[in-house]
Steps between C-alpha positions, in 0.01 A plus 500: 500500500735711343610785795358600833291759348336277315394331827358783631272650231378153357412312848512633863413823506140519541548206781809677683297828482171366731746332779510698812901508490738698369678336184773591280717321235821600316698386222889331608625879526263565780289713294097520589277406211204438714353716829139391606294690662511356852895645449394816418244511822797439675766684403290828363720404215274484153630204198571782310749656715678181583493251185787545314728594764769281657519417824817678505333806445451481864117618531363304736835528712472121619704458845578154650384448940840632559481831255711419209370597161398205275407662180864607419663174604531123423293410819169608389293185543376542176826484331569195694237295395537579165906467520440162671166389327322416818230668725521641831378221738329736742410895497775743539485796719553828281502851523359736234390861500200583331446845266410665766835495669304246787749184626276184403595164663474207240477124509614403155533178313649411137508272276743469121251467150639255292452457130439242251850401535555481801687812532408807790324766291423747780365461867206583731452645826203491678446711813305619774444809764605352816560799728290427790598177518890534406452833755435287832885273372703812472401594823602142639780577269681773668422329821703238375784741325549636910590180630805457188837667600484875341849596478757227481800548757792694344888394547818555306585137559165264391239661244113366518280476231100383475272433208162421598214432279163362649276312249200685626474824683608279848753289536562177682897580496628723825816649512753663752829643510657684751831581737559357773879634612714745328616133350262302500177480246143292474321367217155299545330366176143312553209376283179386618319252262342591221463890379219764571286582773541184701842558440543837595331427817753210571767781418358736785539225757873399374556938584321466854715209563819669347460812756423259775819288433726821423777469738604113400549626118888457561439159525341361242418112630373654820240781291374213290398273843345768695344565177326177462472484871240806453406393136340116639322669829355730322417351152635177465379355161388804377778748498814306412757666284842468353785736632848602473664695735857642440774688717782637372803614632664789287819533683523077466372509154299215613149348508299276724105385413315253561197352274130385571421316234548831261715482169891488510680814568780565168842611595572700158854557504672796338644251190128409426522160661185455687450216799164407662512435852215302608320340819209267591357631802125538534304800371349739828205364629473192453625299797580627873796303539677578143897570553688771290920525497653751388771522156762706438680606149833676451474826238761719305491821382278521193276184587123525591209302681168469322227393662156455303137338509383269350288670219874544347571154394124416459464738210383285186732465196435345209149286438479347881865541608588669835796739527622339794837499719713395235318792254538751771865446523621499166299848496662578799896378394455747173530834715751564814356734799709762414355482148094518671564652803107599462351114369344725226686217240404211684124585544496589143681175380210345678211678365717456147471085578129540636295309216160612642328874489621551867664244808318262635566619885645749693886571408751650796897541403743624812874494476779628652838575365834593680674744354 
C-alpha cells in the first residue's frame, strides 16, 4: 500500500458504496479522496464536488453540540483520531448543513488508516442522519441549559468564570452561581454519576433541590445536609451526587465550602502556586444521617478558586494513563487567574492532553478570582 488513494481505488470502494451510511476518507491533510454515495444522499453533496477538497475548505460547515466550527480547527474529531492514531470510542454528535442550505444533525464516528508501516496515511469518518432522534435531546437540551446560571454575577471586586462542556447533548454536571449580599457570592458545582440521559435527569433533580434549598446557600455545610436530607427521602440510592458549594466574601477576600464527596477545590494563587483543599464527607444521597462542616481559606488580591468535575482529571493521557489531580495541577500552576480570567487556556490545555477523539465524561470548570 503505497498512499491512501491507493486504498480507495484498489479495495473498498465498491463495498463502502452499497452500505447504507455515509462514508468519507481523507489523506493526513484532511483532504477527501473518497465520498460514497450514502454521503452524497445525505448531504445533496455529489463525490465530484467534494473529493479533492480539504476539510478546511469549510463545505460541509461541521459545528460541534455547542456551535463551534470543526472544519477550520484542531478539534475536528477527525483530525483527532488521526493526530492521536486512535478511534472515537462512541458516536459524536455533529452538525452539518447540507447543499441545500438545510441544518442536518449527525452522529459521526472515525477511525485513522494505517499503512504498511505502521504509519497514519489518512482517516475515515463514517456517519449517519440522526435528526429525529438527536431532535427529541436538544429539546431536553435547552431544558437543561435553563436550569445553568445565564449571566454570571458582576463585581469590581471578585470576577466569575464557567466552562462547561457536556459529553453528550445533556449533562450530568449542574451548576450555580449567584449573589447573595452586595458582599457576599455563591457557587454550587454537582455531578450525578455517569453522563447522558440518566444523567441529565439526575441533574434536573440536583436544580429542584437547589431552588428548594436557596436561602441556606450562605452556608455551605447547612445546603449540603438539607440537601441530602431531601436527596435520601426522595431517591436514596438512586440519585446520589457529588457537590461543592462555595461562599465568598468579597469585602473579606475570603472563602468558605464544604465538600460531598466531590473533587478538591484549588486555591490558585496570583504567583502560580496552586493548593488543593480537600474533604471526606459523603456524596448527597447516600445516607440520612451524613454530617458536613464547613472550611474556610484566606485569599489575596490576584488569587483564584477553581472548582471542577471530575471528567477533568479523568481525561486519558497517554496509552491507559489518567490525567488525574496531580495532571490537573501542574496544568493549572502554568497560568495565573489574571493570565485566564476566561479558563479558555485551561480547557484547552486539557483537550491538548486528551489522548482520545473526545473526553470520556462530562467536563465543568468554575473559578473565581479577586481582583
Amino acid at each position: 500500500m503505497e498512499n491512501i488513494r491507493d486504498l480507495n481505488e484498489k479495495h473498498f470502494g465498491d463495498i463502502l458504496n452499497h452500505l447504507n451510511v455515509g462514508v468519507y476518507i481523507t489523506d493526513t491533510e484532511r483532504r477527501v479522496v473518497f465520498w460514497n454515495k450514502s454521503a452524497e444522499q445525505i448531504t445533496g453533496y455529489r463525490a465530484d464536488e467534494v473529493v479533492g477538497h480539504k476539510c478546511s475548505d469549510n463545505i460541509l460547515r461541521h459545528r460541534d453540540k455547542e456551535g463551534h466550527p470543526l472544519c477550520l480547527t484542531d478539534l475536528c474529531p477527525l483530525h483527532r483520531t488521526m493526530v492521536r492514531g486512535t478511534p472515537s470510542e462512541a458516536p459524536i454528535v455533529v452538525y452539518a448543513v447540507s447543499k441545500t442550505g438545510r441544518d442536518l444533525a449527525l452522529s459521526v464516528s472515525t477511525a485513522p488508516l494505517v499503512g504498511d508501516d505502521g504509519q497514519v496515511i489518512g482517516g475515515v469518518e463514517v456517519f449517519r442522519d440522526e435528526g429525529p432522534a438527536i431532535r427529541q435531546m436538544e429539546l431536553a437540551r435547552a431544558v437543561q441549559r435553563q436550569m445553568l446560571t445565564e449571566q454570571l454575577p458582576v463585581d469590581g471586586r471578585v470576577s466569575f468564570a464557567v466552562q462547561y462542556a457536556p459529553k453528550e447533548l445533556v449533562s450530568g454536571d449542574f451548576y450555580h452561581v449567584c449573589r447573595l449580599s452586595d458582599d457576599q457570592f455563591a457557587i454550587f458545582l454537582a455531578d450525578a454519576a455517569g453522563h447522558g440521559v440518566s444523567a441529565g435527569l439526575s441533574s434536573a433533580l440536583i436544580y429542584s433541590l437547589i431552588m428548594e434549598c436557596a436561602e441556606s446557600l450562605a452556608d455551605p455545610a447547612a445546603l449540603m445536609a438539607r440537601l441530602n436530607e431531601r436527596a435520601c427521602a426522595r431517591a436514596q440510592g438512586l440519585g446520589f451526587f457529588t457537590a461543592v458549594s462555595i461562599t465568598l466574601d468579597a469585602a473579606r477576600r475570603s472563602a468558605t465550602f464544604c465538600s460531598a464527596g466531590h473533587p478538591p477545590v484549588l486555591v490558585h494563587r496570583a504567583n502560580a502556586q496552586v493548593e488543593a483543599l480537600t474533604q471526606s464527607h459523603l456524596p448527597v444521597g447516600i445516607q440520612m444521617e451524613a454530617a458536613y462542616e464547613n472550611a474556610s481559606a484566606e485569599l489575596q488580591s490576584g488569587d483564584g478558586l477553581l472548582a471542577f468535575t471530575d471528567g477533568a482529571t479523568d481525561i486519558p493521557v497517554g496509552e491507559k494513563g489518567r490525567l488525574g489531580l496531580k495532571g490537573l495541577l501542574g496544568l493549572v500552576s502554568e497560568r495565573t487567574p489574571a493570565r485566564d480570567p476566561h479558563l479558555t487556556g485551561l480547557f484547552g490545555a486539557l483537550m491538548e492532553r486528551c489522548a482520545t477523539v473526545e473526553p470520556d465524561d462530562d467536563i465543568t470548570l468554575v473559578a473565581c478570582t479577586f481582583r
